[in-house]
py3Dmol code that shows the C-alpha trace and the ligand (Angstrom):
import py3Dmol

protein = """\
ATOM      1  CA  UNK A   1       0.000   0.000   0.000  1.00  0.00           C
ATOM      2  CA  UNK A   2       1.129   3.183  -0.719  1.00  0.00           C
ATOM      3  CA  UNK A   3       2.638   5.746   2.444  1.00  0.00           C
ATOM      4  CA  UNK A   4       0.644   8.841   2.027  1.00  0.00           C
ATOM      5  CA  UNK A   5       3.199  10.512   3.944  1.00  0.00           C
ATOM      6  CA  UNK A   6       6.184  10.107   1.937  1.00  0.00           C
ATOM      7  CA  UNK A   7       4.130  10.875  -1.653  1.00  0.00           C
ATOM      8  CA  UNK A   8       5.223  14.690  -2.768  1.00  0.00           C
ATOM      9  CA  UNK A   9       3.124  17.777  -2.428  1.00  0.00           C
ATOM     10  CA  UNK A  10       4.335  19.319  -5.443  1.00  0.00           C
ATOM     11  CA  UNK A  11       2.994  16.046  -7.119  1.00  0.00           C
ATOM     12  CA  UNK A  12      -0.626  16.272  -5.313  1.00  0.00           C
ATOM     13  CA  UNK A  13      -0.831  20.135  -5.640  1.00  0.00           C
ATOM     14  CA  UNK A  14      -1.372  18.813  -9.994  1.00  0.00           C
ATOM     15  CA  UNK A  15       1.562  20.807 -10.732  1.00  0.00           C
ATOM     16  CA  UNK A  16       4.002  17.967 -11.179  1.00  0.00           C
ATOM     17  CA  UNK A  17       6.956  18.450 -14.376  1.00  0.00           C
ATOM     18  CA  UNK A  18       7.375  14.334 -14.385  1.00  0.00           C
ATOM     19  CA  UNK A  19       3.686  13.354 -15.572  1.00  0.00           C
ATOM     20  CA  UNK A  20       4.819  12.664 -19.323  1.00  0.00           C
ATOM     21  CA  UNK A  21       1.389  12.666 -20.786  1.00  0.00           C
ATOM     22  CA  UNK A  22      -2.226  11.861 -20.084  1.00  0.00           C
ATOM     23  CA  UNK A  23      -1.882   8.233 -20.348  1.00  0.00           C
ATOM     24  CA  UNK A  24      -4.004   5.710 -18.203  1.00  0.00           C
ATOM     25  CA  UNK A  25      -1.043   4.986 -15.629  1.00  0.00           C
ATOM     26  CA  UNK A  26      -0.837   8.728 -14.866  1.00  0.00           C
ATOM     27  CA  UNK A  27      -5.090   9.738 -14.653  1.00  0.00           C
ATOM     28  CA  UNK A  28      -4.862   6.740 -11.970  1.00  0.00           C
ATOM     29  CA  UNK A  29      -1.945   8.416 -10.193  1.00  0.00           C
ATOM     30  CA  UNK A  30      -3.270  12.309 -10.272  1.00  0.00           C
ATOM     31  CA  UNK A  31      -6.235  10.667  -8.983  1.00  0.00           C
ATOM     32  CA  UNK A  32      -4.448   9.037  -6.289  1.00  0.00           C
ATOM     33  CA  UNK A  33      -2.279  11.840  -5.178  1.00  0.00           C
ATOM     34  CA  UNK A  34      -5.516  13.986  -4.991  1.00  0.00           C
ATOM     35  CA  UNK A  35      -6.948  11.050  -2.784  1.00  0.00           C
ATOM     36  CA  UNK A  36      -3.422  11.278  -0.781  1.00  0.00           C
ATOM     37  CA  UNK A  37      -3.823  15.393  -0.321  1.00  0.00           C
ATOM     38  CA  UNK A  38      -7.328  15.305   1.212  1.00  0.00           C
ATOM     39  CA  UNK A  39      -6.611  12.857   3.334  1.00  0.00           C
ATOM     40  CA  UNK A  40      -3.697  14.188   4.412  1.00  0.00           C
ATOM     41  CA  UNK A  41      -5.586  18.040   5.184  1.00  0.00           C
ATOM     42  CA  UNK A  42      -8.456  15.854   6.412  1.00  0.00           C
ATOM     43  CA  UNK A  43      -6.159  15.387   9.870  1.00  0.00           C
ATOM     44  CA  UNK A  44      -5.854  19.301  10.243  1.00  0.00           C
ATOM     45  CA  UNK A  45      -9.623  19.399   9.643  1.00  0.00           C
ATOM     46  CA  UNK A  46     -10.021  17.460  12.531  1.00  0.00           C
ATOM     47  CA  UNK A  47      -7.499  18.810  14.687  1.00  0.00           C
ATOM     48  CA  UNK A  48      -9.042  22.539  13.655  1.00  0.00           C
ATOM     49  CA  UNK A  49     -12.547  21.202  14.605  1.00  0.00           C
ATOM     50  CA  UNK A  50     -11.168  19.483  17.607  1.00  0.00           C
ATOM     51  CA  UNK A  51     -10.014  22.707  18.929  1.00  0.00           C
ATOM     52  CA  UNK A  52     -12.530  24.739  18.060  1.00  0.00           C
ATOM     53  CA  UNK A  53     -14.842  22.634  20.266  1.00  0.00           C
ATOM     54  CA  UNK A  54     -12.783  23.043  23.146  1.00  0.00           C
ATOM     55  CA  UNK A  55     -12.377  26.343  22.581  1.00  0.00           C
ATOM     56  CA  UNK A  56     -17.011  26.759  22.598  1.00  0.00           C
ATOM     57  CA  UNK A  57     -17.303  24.634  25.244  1.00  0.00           C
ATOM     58  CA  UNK A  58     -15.133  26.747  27.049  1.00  0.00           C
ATOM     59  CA  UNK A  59     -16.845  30.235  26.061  1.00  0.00           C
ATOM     60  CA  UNK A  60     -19.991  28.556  26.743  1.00  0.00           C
ATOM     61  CA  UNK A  61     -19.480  27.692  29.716  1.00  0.00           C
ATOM     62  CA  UNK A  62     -17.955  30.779  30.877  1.00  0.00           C
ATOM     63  CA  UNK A  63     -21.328  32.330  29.580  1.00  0.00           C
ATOM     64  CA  UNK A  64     -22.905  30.407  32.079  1.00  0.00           C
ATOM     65  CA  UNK A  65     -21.496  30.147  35.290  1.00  0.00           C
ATOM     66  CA  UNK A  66     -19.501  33.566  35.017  1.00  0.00           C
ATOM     67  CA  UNK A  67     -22.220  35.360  32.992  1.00  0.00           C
ATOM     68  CA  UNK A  68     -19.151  36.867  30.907  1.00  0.00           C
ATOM     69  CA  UNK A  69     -16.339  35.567  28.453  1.00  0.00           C
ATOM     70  CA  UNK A  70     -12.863  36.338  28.251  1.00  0.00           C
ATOM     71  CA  UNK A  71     -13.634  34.977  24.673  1.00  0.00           C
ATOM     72  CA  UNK A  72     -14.880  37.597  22.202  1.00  0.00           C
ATOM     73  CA  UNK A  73     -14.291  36.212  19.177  1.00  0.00           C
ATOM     74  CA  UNK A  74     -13.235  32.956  16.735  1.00  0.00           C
ATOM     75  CA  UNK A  75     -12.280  32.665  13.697  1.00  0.00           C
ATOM     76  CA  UNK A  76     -10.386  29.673  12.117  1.00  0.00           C
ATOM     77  CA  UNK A  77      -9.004  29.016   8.570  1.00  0.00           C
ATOM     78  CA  UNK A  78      -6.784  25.903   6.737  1.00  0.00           C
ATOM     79  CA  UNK A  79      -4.283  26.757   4.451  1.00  0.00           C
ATOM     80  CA  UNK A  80      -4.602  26.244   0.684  1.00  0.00           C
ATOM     81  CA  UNK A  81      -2.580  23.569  -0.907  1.00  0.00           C
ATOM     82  CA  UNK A  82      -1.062  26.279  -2.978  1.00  0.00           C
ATOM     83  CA  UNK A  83      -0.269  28.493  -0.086  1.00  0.00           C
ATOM     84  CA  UNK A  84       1.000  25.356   1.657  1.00  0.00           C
ATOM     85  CA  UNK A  85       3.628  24.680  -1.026  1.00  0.00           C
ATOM     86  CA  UNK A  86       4.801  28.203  -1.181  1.00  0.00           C
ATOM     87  CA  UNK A  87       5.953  27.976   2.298  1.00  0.00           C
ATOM     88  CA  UNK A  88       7.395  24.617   1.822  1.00  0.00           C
ATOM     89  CA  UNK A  89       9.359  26.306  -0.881  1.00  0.00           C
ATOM     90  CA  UNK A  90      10.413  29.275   0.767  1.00  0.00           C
ATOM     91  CA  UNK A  91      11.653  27.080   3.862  1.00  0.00           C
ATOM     92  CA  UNK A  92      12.979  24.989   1.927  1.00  0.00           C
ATOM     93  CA  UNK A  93      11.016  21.733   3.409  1.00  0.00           C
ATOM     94  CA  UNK A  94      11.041  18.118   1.587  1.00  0.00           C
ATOM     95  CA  UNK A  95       7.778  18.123  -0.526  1.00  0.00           C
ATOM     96  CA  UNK A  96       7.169  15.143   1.263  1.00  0.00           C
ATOM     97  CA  UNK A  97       3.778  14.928   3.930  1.00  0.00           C
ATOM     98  CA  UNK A  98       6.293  13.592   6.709  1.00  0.00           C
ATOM     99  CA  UNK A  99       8.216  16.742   6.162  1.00  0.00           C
ATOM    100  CA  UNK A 100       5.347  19.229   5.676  1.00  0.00           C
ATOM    101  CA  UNK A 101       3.927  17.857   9.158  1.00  0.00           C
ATOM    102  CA  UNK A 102       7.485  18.455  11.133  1.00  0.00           C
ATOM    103  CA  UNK A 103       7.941  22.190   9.704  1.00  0.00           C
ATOM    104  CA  UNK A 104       4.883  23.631   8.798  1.00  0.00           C
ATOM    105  CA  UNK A 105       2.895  24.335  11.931  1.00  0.00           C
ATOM    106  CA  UNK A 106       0.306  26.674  10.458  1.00  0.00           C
ATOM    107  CA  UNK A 107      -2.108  24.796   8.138  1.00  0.00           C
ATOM    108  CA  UNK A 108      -4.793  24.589  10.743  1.00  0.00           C
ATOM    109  CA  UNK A 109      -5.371  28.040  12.615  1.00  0.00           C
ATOM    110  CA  UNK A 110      -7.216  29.308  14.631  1.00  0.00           C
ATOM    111  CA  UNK A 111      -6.787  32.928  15.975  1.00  0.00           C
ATOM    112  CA  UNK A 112      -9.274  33.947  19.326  1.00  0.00           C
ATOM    113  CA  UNK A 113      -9.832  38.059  20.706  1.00  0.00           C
ATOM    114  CA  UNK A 114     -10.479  38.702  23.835  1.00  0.00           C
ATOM    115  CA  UNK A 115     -11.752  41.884  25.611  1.00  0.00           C
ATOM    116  CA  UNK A 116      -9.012  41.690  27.962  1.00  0.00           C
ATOM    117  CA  UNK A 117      -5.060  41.426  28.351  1.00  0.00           C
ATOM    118  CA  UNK A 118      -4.978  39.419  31.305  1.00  0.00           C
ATOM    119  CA  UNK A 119      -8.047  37.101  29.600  1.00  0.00           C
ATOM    120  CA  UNK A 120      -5.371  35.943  27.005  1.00  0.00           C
ATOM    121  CA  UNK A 121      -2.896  34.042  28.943  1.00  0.00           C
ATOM    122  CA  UNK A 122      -5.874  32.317  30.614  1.00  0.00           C
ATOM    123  CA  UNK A 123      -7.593  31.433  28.074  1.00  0.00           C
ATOM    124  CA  UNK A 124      -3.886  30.042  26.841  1.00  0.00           C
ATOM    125  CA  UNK A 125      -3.601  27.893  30.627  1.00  0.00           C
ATOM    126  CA  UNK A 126      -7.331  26.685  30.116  1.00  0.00           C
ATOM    127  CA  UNK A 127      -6.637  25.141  26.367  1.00  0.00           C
ATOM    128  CA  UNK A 128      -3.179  23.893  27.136  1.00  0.00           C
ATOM    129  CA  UNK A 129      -3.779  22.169  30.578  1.00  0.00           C
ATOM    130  CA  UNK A 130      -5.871  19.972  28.594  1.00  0.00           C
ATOM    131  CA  UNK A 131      -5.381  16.117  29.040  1.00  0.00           C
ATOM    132  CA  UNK A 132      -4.775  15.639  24.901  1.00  0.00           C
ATOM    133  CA  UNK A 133      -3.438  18.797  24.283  1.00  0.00           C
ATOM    134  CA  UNK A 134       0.235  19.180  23.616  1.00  0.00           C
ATOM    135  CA  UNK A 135       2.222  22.300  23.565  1.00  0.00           C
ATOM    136  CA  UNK A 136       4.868  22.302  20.792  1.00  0.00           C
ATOM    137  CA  UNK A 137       5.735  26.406  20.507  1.00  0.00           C
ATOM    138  CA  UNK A 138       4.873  28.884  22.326  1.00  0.00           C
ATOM    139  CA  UNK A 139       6.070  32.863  21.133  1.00  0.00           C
ATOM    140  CA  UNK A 140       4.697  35.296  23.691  1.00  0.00           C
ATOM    141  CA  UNK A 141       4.583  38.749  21.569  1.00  0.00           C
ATOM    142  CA  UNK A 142       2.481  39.943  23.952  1.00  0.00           C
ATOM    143  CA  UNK A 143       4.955  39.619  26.939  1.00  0.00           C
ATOM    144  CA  UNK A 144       7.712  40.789  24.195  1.00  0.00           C
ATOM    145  CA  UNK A 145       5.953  42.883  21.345  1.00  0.00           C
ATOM    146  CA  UNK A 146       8.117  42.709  17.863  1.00  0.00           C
ATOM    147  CA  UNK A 147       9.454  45.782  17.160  1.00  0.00           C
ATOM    148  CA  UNK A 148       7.085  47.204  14.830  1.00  0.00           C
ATOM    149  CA  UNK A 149       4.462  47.169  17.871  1.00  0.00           C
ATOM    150  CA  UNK A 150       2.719  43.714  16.713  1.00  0.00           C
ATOM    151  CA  UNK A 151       1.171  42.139  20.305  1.00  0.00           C
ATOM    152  CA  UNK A 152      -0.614  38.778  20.844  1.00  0.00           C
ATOM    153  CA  UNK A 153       0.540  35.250  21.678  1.00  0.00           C
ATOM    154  CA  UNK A 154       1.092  32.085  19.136  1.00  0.00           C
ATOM    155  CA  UNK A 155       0.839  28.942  20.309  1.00  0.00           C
ATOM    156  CA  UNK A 156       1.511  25.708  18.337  1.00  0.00           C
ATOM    157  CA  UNK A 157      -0.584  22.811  20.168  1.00  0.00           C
ATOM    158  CA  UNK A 158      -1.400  19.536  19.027  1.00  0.00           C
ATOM    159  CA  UNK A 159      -4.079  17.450  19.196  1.00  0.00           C
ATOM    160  CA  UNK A 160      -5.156  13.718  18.314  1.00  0.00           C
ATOM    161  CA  UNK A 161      -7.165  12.593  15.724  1.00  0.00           C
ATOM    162  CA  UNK A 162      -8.382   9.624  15.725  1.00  0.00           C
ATOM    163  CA  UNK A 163      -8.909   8.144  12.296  1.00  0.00           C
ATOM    164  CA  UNK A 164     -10.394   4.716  10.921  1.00  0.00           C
ATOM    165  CA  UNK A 165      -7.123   2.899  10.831  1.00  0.00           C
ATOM    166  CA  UNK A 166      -4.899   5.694  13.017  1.00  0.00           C
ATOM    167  CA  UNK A 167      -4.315   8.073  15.813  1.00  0.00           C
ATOM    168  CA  UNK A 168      -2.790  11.348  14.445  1.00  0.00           C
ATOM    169  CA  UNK A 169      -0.842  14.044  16.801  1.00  0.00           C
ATOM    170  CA  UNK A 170      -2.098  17.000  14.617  1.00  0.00           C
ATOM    171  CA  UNK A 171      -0.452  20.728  14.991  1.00  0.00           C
ATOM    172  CA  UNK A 172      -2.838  23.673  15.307  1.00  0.00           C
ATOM    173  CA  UNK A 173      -1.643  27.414  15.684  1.00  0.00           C
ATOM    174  CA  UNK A 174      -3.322  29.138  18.059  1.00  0.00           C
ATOM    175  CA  UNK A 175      -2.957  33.313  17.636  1.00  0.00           C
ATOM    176  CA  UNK A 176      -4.722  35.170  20.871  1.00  0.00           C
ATOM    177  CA  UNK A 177      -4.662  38.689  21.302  1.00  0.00           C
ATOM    178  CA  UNK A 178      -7.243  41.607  22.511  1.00  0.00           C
ATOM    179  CA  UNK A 179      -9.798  43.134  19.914  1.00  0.00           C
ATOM    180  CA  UNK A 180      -7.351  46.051  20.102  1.00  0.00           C
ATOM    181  CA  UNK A 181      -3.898  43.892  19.113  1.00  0.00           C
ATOM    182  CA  UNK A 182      -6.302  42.625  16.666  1.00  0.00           C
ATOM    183  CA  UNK A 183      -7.604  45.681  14.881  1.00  0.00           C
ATOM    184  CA  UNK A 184      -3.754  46.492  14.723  1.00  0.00           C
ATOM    185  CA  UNK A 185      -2.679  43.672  13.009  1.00  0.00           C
ATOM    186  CA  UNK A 186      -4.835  43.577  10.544  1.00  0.00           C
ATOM    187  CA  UNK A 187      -4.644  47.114   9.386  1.00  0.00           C
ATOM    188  CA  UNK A 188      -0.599  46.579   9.266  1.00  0.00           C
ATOM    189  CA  UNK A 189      -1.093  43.087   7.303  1.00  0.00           C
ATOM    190  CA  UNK A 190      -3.429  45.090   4.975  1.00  0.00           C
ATOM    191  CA  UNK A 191      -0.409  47.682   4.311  1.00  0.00           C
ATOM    192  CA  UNK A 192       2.148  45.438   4.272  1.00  0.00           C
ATOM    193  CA  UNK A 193       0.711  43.954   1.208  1.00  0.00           C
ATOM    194  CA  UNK A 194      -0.564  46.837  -0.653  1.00  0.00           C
ATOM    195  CA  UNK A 195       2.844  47.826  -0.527  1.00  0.00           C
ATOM    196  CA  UNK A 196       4.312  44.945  -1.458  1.00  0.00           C
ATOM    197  CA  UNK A 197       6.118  44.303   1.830  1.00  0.00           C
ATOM    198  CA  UNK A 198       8.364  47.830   1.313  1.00  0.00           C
ATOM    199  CA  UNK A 199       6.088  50.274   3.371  1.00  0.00           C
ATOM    200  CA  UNK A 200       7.394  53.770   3.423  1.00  0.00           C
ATOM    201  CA  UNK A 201       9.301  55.010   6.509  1.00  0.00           C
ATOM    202  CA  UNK A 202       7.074  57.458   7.762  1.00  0.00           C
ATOM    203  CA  UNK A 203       4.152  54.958   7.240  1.00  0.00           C
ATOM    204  CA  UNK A 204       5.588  52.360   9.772  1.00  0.00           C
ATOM    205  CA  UNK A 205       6.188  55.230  12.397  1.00  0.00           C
ATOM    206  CA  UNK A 206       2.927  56.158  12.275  1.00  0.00           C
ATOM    207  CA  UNK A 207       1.584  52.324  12.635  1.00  0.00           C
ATOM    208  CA  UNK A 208       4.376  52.213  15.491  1.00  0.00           C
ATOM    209  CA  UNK A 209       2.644  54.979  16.972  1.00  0.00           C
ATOM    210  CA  UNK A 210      -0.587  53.463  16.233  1.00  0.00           C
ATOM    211  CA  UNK A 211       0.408  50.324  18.484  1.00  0.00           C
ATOM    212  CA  UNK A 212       1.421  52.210  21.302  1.00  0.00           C
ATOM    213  CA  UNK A 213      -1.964  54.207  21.201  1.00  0.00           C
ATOM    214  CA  UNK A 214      -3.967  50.557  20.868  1.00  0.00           C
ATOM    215  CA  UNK A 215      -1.069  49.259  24.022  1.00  0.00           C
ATOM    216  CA  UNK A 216      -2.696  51.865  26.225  1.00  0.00           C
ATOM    217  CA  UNK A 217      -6.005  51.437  25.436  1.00  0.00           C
ATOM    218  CA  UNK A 218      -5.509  47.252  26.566  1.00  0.00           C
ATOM    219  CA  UNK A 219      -3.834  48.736  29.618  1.00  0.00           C
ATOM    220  CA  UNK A 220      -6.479  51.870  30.241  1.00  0.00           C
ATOM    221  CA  UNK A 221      -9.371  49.087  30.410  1.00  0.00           C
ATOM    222  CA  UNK A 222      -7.013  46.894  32.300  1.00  0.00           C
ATOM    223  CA  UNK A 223      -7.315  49.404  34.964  1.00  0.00           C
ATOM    224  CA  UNK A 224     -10.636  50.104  34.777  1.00  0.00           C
ATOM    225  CA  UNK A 225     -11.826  46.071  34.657  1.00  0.00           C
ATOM    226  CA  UNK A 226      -9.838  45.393  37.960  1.00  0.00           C
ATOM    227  CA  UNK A 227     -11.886  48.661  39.752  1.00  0.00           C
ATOM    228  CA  UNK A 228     -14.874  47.627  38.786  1.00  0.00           C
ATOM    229  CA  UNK A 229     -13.902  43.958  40.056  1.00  0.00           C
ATOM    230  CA  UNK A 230     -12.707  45.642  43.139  1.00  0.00           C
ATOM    231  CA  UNK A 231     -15.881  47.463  43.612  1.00  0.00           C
ATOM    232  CA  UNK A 232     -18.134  44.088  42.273  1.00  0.00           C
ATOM    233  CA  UNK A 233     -15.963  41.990  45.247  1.00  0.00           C
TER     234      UNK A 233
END
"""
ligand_1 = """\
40
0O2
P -0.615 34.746 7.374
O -1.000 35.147 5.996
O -1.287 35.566 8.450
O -0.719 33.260 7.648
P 5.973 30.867 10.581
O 4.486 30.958 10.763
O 6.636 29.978 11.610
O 6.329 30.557 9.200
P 7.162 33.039 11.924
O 7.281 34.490 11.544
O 8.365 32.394 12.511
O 6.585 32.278 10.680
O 5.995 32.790 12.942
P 5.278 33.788 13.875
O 6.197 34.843 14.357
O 4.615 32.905 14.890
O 4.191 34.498 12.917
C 3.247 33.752 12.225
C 2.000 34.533 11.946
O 1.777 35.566 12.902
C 2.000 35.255 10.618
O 1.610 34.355 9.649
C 0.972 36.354 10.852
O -0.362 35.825 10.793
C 1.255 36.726 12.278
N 2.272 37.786 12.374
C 3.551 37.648 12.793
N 4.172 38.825 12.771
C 3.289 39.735 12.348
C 3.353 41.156 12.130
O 4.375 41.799 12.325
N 2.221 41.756 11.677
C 1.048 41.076 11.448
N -0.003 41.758 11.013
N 0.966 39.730 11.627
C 2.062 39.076 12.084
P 2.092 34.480 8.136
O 2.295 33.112 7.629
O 3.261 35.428 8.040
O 0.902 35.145 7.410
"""
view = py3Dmol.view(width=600, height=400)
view.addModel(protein, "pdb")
view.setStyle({"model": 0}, {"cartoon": {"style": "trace"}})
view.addModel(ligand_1, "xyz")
view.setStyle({"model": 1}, {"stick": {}})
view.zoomTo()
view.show()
């Protein structure tokens, strides 16, 4: 039987030099490289919607017993095959699955706001602490911002999934960051792409600036949660 794992992407992303022709032999084998793709993004499927069920029971429960969140938002994407391979490319990975799974953490993510700064590293304990969930990475921008302001915290967790024949250990980034980090980042991405990645000086001052401002805010309603807690207790 064939190894799924060790089959090449660049092969099962259709854009292989080595097919010679549309014989028989080679419709079978497109077919079962496509066969070999899905299944292989069918584990990060399951590890995304393994997580993101955690990550609801978790909101609703908060909902319920704490009548409040630290959970504002969710949203969750997989990475395109084509996006996949660019990376691969760029790292310089094997285009084999084996070697796709050990360096490229990102095809399943998931990225969570919260209200609150103090809200994100809990939310982080509550997830990790997790009998089946694994910590692999963890980069705390949040604790130290890069220097063109961006804030929130990656995490790279993994999670099984348990398949018809197989268990799989499947990685999942996790981005959390306040609604205010949030708004931030995707304003810079947004620039950093219209201009290509070369964004004028004066430009990435001002979005420096623009962090800083968005900083105090987190740390402004920081304050003010903790009095009102105060007052509440
Ligand atoms: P996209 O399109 O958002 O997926 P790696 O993910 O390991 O290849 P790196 O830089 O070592 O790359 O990982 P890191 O620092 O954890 O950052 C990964 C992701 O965080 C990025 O994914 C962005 O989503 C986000 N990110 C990191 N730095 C910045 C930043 O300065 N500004 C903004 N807006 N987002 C940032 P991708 O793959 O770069 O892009």
């Amino acid at each position: 039987m064939t190894n799924y794992l060790d089959l090449p992407l660049i092969e099962l992303a259709g854009r292989s030099a080595t097919f010679p022709g549309p014989g028989a032999d080679d419709v079978a084998r497109a077919h079962a490289s496509r066969k070999a793709l899905e299944r292989f993004l069918m584990g990060y499927r399951g590890a995304l919607d393994e997580m993101l069920t955690k990550i609801k029971i978790l909101k609703d429960e908060f909902e319920v017993v704490h009548e409040y969140s630290p959970i504002e938002h969710v949203n969750s994407r997989m990475k395109s095959p084509e996006s996949i391979l660019a990376k691969v490319e760029l790292r310089g990975v094997g285009h084999d699955f084996a070697a796709i799974r050990a360096n490229i953490f990102d095809i399943a993510g998931i990225r969570i706001t919260c209200a609150f700064i103090s809200d994100i590293h809990l939310l982080a304990e509550m997830l990790t602490r997790q009998r089946d969930v694994k910590t692999l990475q963890v980069k705390d921008y949040v604790a130290n911002p890069k220097p063109n302001g961006y804030k929130s915290l990656h995490l790279i967790v993994s999670v099984p999934v348990f398949m018809s024949d197989r268990v799989e250990d499947v990685p999942v980034e996790l981005q959390i960051r306040t609604v205010a980090m949030d708004f931030w980042a995707s304003l810079e991405h947004k620039i950093y792409y219209k201009y290509d990645r070369d964004v004028p000086a004066h430009i990435l001052q001002e979005l420096k600036r623009a962090a800083d401002v968005a900083s105090d805010l987190d740390q402004t309603m920081e304050s003010l949660r903790s009095e009102v807690n105060a007052l509440k207790a």
